[in-house]
C-alpha atoms as one frame of an Amber mdcrd trajectory, in Angstrom:
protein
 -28.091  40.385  18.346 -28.603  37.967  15.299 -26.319  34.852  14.941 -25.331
  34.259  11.476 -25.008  31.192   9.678 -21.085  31.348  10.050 -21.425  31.874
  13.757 -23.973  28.828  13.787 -21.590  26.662  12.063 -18.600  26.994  14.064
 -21.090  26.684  17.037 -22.039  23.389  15.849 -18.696  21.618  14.630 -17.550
  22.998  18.290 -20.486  20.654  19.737 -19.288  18.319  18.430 -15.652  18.024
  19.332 -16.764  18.973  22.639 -18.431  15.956  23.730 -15.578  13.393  25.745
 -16.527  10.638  23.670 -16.382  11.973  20.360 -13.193  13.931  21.393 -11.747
  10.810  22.009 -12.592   9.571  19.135 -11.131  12.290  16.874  -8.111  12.320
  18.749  -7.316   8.774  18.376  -7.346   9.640  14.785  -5.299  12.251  14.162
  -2.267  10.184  13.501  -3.988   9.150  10.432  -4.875   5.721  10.521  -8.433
   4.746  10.280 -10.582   2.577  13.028 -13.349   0.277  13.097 -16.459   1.537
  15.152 -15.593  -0.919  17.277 -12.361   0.336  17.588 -13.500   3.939  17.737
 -15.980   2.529  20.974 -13.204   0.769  22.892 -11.060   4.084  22.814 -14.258
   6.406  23.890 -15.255   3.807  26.606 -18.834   3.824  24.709 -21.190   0.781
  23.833 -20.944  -0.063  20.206 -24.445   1.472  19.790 -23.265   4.860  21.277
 -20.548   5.037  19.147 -22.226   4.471  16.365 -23.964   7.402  17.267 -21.438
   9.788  17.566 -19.301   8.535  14.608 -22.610   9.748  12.765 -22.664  13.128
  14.323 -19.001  13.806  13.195 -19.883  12.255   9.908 -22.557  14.936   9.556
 -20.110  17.820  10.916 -18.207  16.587   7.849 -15.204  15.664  10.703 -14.735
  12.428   9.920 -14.981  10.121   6.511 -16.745   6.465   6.185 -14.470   4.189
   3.985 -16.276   1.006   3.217 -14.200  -2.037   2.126 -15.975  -4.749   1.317
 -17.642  -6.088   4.668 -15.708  -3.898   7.144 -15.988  -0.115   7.678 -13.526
   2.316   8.498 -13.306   5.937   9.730 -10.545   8.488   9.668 -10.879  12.247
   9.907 -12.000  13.812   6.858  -8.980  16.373   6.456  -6.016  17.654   7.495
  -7.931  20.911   8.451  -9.953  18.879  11.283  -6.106  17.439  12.657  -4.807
  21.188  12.457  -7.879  22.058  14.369  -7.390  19.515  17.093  -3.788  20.069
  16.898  -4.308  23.517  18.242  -7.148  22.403  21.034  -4.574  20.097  21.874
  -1.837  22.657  22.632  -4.511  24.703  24.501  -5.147  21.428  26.650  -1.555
  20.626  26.931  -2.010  17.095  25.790  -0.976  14.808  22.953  -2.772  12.139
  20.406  -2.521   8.292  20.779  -0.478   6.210  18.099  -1.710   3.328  15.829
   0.300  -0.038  16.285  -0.841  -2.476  13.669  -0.468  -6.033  15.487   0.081
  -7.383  11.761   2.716  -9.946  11.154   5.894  -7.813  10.206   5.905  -9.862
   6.822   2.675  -8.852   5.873   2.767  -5.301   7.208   5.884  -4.884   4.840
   4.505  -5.706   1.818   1.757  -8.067   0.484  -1.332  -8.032  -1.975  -4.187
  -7.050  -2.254  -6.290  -8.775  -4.810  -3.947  -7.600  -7.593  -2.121  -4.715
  -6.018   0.323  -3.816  -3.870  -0.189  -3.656  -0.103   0.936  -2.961   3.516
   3.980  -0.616   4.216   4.641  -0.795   0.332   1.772   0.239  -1.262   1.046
   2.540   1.531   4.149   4.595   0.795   3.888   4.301  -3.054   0.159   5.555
  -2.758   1.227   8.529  -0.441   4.416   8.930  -2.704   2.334   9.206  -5.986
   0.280  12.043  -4.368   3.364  14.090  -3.005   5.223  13.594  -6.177   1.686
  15.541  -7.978   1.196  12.283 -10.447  -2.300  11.364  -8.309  -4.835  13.684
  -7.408  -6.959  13.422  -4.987 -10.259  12.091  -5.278 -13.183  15.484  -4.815
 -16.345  15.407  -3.270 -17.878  13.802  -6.450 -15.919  11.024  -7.219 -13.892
   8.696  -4.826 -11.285   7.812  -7.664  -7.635   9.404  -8.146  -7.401  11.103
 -11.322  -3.705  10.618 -13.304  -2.311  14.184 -13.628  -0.195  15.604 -16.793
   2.797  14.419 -15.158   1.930  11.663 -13.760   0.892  10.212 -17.236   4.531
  11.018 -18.430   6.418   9.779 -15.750   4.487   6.063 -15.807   4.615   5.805
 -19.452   8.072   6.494 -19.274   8.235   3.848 -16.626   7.040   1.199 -19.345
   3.143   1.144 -18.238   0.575   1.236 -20.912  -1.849   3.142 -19.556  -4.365
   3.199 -22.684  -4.736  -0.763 -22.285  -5.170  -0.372 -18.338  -7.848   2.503
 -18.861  -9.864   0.011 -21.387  -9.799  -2.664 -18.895 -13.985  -2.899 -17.310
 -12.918  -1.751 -13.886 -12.138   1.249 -12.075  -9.037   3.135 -13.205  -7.614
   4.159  -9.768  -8.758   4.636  -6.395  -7.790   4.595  -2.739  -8.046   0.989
  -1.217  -7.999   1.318   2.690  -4.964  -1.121   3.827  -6.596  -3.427   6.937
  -2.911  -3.654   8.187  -1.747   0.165   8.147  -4.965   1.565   7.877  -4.424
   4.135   5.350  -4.811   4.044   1.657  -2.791   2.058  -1.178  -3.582   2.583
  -4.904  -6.130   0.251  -6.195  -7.839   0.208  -9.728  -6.027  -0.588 -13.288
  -3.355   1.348 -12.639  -2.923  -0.280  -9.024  -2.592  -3.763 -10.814  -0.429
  -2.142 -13.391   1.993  -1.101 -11.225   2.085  -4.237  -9.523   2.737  -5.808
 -12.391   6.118  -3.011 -13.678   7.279  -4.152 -10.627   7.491  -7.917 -10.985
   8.521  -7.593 -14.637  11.659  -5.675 -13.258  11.734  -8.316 -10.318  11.361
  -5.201  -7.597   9.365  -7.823  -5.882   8.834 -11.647  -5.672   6.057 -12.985
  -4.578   6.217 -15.854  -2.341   4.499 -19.028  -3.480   2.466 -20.195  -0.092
   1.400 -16.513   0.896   0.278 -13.137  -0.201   3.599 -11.593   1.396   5.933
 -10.037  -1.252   9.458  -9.643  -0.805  11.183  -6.477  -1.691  14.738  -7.109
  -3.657  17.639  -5.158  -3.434  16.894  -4.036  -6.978  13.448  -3.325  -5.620
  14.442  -0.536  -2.867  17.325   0.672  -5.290  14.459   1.449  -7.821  12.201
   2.963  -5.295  14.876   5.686  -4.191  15.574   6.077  -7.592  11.966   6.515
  -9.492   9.991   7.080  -6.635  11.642   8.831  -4.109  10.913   5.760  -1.527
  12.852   4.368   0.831  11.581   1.306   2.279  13.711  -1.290   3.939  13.046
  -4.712   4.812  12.084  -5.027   8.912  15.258  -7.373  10.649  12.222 -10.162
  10.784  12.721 -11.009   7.285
C-alpha cells in the first residue's frame, strides 16, 4: 500500500511531538509566552546543544516560530492550531501545560518602554486588543509587519493620530516587538511610537523621570475601557 504525501506529513509532525524533550518543550509553550533556548533546555532537562537541536526540528515541522530581538532569541509555537493539537494529546494523556511567571519587577511588568513604545502588561494588552478589535492584521508568511486594516485607519484617525506623517517616517510602520518581561508581542513601528505618544498628549500615562516605568492615570484606564476595550489596573505594588 502507497503512503501519500498527506499520510507522510502527519507522520512526520507526529515525530516530532513525540520525542520527551521536544514534547516538553511545546508544552511549556502553549500558554503563549515565548522562551529562550536556554529556557526551552532547562524545562526538557537537555544540554543547550541538544536543545538547540530539537528547537530546529520543530522549527522545520513549522511547530514553533524564531523571534529575534536584537541579541536574544525567542521561541513560541507557531499557531494556535499546534496548541489545539497539543490541547487534545493533552486530554488523551490526562495532563495539563506549565504557566509562565515573569520574575519582572511589578512596576515594569505593568507598563514601561520600549525604545519609543509602549511595553509590559500595557502594550501587551493594547497589541492583543488592536488585533481582536480587527484594526491590526496579522503579519503572513511574507512579511513580519502588521498591516492597518479599513477600520483600524478610521478608528486611530479619529483618535487624533496622523497616520500619513507616521507612515513617511524612514522606519518600519508596525510590527510585533516580543516583550522580554511578558514574553508576547507589543506593537512596535511608527504607529507603536504614535500611539505612545496619543497617550501622553492625553496624559493616559506619565512617564517617570529616573526609569523607563510608566504610570497609568486614572484618566488612562478610564480611556482604555472606553476606546479600547482594556481594562488594566495598576498591581497594589504601585
Amino acid at each position: 500500500m502507497l503512503v501519500d504525501d498527506s499520510d507522510s506529513a502527519v507522520s512526520s509532525v507526529a515525530a516530532a511531538i513525540a520525542e520527551p524533550a521536544r514534547t516538553r518543550m511545546l508544552c511549556c509553550l502553549m500558554d503563549g509566552h515565548a522562551r529562550t533556548s536556554t529556557e526551552l533546555a532547562i524545562v526538557a532537562d537537555v544540554s543547550p546543544s541538544t536543545a538547540s537541536a530539537h528547537l530546529a526540528r520543530l522549527k522545520e515541522q513549522r511547530l514553533v516560530t524564531l523571534h529575534v530581538q536584537g541579541r536574544h532569541r525567542y521561541y513560541s509555537l507557531a499557531g494556535k492550531w499546534v496548541a489545539q493539537a497539543l490541547e487534545a494529546l493533552m486530554v488523551v494523556a490526562g495532563r495539563s501545560p506549565s504557566r509562565f511567571v515573569p520574575n519582572t519587577p511589578d512596576r515594569l511588568q505593568h507598563a514601561r518602554t520600549c525604545y519609543d513604545h509602549m511595553a509590559g502588561s500595557l502594550g501587551v494588552s493594547l497589541h492583543d486588543r488592536l488585533i481582536e478589535l480587527g484594526w491590526l492584521a496579522m503579519p503572513g508568511e511574507e512579511s513580519q509587519d502588521h498591516e492597518l486594516t479599513q477600520s483600524g485607519e478610521r478608528a486611530l484617525a479619529d483618535f487624533g493620530i496622523d497616520l500619513d506623517a507616521a507612515r513617511k517616517l524612514r522606519r518600519r510602520f508596525a510590527y510585533p516587538c516580543m516583550d522580554w518581561s511578558m514574553r508576547r508581542p507589543h506593537l512596535a513601528g511608527a504607529l507603536g511610537a504614535a500611539l505612545f505618544e496619543l497617550a501622553q498628549r492625553r496624559q493616559w500615562v506619565r512617564q517617570d523621570l529616573d526609569s523607563r516605568a510608566l504610570t497609568l492615570t486614572a484618566s488612562g484606564q478610564k480611556a482604555l475601557r472606553a476606546k479600547f476595550g482594556v481594562v488594566l489596573e495598576a498591581p497594589e505594588s504601585l
